[in-house]
C-alpha positions as a Markdown table, in Angstrom:
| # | Residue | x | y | z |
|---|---|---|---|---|
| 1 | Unk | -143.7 | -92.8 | -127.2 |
| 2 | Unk | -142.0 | -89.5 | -128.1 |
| 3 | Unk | -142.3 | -85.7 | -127.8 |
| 4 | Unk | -143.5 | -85.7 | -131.3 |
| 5 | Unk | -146.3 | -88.6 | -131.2 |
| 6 | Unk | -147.7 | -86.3 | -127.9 |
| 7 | Unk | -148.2 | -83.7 | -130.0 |
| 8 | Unk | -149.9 | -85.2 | -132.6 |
| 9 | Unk | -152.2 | -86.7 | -130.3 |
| 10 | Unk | -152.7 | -83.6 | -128.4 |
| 11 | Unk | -153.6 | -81.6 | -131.9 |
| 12 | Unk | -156.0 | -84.8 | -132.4 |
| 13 | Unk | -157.9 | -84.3 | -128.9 |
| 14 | Unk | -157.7 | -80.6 | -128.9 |
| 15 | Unk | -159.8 | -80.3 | -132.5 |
| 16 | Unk | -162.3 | -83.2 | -130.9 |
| 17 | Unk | -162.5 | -80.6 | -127.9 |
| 18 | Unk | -162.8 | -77.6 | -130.3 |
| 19 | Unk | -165.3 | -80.0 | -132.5 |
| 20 | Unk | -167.8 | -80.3 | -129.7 |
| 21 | Unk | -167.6 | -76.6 | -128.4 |
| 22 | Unk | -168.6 | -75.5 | -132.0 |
| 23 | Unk | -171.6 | -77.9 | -132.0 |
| 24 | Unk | -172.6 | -77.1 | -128.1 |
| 25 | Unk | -172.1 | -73.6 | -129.1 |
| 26 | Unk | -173.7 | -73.6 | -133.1 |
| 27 | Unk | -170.4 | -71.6 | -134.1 |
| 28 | Unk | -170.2 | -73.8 | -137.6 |
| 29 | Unk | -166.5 | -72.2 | -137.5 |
| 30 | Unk | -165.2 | -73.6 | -134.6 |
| 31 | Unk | -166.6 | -76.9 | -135.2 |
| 32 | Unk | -165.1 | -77.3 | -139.1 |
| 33 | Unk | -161.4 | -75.8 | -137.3 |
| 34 | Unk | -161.9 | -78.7 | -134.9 |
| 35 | Unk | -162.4 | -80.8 | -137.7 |
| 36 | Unk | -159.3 | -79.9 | -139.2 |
| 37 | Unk | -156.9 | -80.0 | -136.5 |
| 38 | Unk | -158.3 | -83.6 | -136.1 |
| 39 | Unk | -157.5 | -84.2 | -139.5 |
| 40 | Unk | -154.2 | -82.7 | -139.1 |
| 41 | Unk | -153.3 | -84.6 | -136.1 |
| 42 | Unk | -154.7 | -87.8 | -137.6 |
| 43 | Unk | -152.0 | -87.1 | -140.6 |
| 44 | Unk | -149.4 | -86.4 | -138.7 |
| 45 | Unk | -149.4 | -89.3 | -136.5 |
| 46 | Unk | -150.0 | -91.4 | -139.9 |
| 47 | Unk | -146.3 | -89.6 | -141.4 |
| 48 | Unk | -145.1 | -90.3 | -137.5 |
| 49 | Unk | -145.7 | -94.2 | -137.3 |
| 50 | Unk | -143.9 | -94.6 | -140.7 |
| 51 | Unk | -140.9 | -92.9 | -139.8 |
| 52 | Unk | -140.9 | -94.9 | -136.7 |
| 53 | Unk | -140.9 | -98.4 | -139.2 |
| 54 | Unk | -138.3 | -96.7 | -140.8 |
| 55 | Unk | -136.3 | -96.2 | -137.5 |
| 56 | Unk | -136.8 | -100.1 | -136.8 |
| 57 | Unk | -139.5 | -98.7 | -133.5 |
């Protein structure tokens, strides 16, 4: 696994982390932020796994 794949699955656990602090909380911000960075991270690591096939890993 690489620097890069950490990342993404940091960005992925952080916005399920900021997810449930927006519900505990009721801040509907938070929450659709943590959504995002979920969906980011999700995307990224998507983009990351076929430039690995690419790379033969």
């Amino acid at each position: 696994m690489d620097s890069d794949r950490v990342k993404r699955s940091a960005k992925k656990i952080g916005g399920k982390a900021k997810e449930g602090f927006g519900k505990a909380t009721g801040d509907k911000k938070t929450e659709a932020e943590g959504k995002a960075d979920q969906t980011k991270g999700k995307s990224q690591n998507t983009f990351g796994s076929a430039k690995d096939k690419l790379r033969g890993k």
